[in-house]
N, C-alpha and C positions, 0 to 999 in steps of 0.2 A: 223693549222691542228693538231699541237701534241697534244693538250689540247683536242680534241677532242678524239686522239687514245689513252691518257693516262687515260681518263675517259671511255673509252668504256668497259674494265672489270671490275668497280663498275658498269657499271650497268646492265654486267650478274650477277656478285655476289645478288646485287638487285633482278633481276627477278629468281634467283633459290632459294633467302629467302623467296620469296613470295608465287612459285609454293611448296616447299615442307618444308617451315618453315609457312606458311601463316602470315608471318611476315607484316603487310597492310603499307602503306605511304611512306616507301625507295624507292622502284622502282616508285613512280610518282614523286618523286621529283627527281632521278637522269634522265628520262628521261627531266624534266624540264629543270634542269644543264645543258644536254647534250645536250638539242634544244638552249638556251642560249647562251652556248660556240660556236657552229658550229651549226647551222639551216638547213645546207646544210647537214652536213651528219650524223644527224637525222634520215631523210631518210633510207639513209643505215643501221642503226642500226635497226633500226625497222623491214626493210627488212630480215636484218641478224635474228633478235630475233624469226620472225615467222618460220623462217628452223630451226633453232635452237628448239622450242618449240616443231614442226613437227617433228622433227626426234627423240628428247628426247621421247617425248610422243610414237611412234612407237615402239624404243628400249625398254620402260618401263622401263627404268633409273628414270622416274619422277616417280611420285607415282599417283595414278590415279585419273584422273582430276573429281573432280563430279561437279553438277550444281553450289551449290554454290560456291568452288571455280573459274570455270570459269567464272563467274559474278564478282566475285573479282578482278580478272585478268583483266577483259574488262573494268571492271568500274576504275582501278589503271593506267591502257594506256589511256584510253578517260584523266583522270583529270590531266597524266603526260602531253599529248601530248596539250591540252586544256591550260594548264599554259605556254608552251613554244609557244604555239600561240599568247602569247602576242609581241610576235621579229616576228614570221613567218608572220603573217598575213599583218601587213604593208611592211612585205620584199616581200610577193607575190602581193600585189597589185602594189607596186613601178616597178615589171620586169614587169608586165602586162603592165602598162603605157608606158614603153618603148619601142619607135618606134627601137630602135638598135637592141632589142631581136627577133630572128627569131621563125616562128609557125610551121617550120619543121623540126622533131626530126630525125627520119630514112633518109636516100636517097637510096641508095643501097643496101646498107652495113648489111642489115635485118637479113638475116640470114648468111648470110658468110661473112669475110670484105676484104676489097675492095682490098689490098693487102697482097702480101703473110708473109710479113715478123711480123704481130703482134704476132702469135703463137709462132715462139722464142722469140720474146723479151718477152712476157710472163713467157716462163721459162727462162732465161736468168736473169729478176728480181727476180726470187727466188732464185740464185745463187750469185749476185751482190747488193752491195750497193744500195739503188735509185737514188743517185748523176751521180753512173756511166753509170746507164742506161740511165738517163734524158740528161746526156750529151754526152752520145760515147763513154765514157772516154775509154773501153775496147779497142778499135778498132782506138784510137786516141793516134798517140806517140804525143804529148800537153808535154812540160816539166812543163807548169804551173801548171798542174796539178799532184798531188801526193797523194798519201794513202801511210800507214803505214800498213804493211802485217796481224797486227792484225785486221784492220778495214776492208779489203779485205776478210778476212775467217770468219767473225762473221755471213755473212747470210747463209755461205758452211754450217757451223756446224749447224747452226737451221734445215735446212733442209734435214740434215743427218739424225739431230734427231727425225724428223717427221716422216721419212720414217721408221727410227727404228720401232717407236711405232704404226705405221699403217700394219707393216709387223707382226707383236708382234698380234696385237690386232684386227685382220682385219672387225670382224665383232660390233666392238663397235661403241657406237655414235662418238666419235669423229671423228674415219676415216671413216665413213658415210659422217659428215661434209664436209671431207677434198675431198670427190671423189665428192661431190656435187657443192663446191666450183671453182673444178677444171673444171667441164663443165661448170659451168657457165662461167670462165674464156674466155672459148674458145668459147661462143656462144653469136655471138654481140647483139643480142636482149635481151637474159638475161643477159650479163657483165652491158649494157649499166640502167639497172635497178639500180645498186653500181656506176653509173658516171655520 
């Protein structure tokens, strides 16, 4: 998964050379990279890229889309996503084949989930490490387990500073993003869209 999240801003830098440098070829080949590296979450980027697009477009941060760049646009996602279908397509017929893969996605959990406690641990991982949430570690005296005070406040301060610039900035894209992100977080039919 890092190679996946270490590539995932080339290839917004990509798709904003494209939308307002009309720069053509960078973004179909980093979506190609990106399907390559992780196939699985591909997906998510893509997903991510069209709120992203959406919301830029709405704020008019982008410059204004005429026909033939959005044809440009379409035609550089069809030939990104088309080259990385060389890995997807035998990896979706391989889970197809697979009697272990189950054909039900939702059960309950549709629109509210099934227990109470995923809404904190959601914010609780914007505050903590992901080792510490994946494991308990907060809520687990473990001696085997240890952090160093720096690596304990590295995700306090990102999310300080998020809230700075969204309190700063409120009506920009970015904190559009961020309120958008954050319900999706909390609504299992769309989180389950990014999982």
């Amino acid at each position: 998964f890092a190679d996946a999240y270490a590539l995932f801003p080339l290839l917004i830098y990509a798709f904003d050379k494209l939308v307002t440098e009309k720069k053509p070829v960078g973004f179909a080949l980093m979506l190609a990279i990106n399907g390559f590296t992780n196939y699985f979450f591909l997906w998510e980027e893509c997903v991510f890229l069209l709120i992203y697009f959406i919301v830029r477009t709405a704020t008019k941060t982008f410059p204004r889309i005429t026909v033939r760049s959005f044809i440009q646009l379409a035609l550089e996602t069809l030939c990104g996503v088309f080259m990385a279908s060389a890995l997807m397509v035998p990896t979706a017929y391989s889970l197809l084949t697979n009697k272990r893969a189950g054909s039900l996605i939702f059960k309950n959990d549709l629109l509210a989930y099934d227990y109470g406690g995923i809404i904190p641990r959601i914010i609780q991982s914007l505050f903590l490490p992901p080792e510490m949430i994946r494991g308990g570690w907060y809520f687990n005296n473990s001696s085997d387990l240890s952090f160093s005070a720096p690596a304990l406040y590295i995700p306090l301060f990102s999310i300080i500073g998020v809230y700075c610039i969204m309190k700063q900035n409120k009506k920009s894209w970015y904190s559009i993003i961020l309120i958008i992100s954050s319900v999706i977080a909390c609504v299992p039919v769309l989180n389950s869209v990014f999982a």
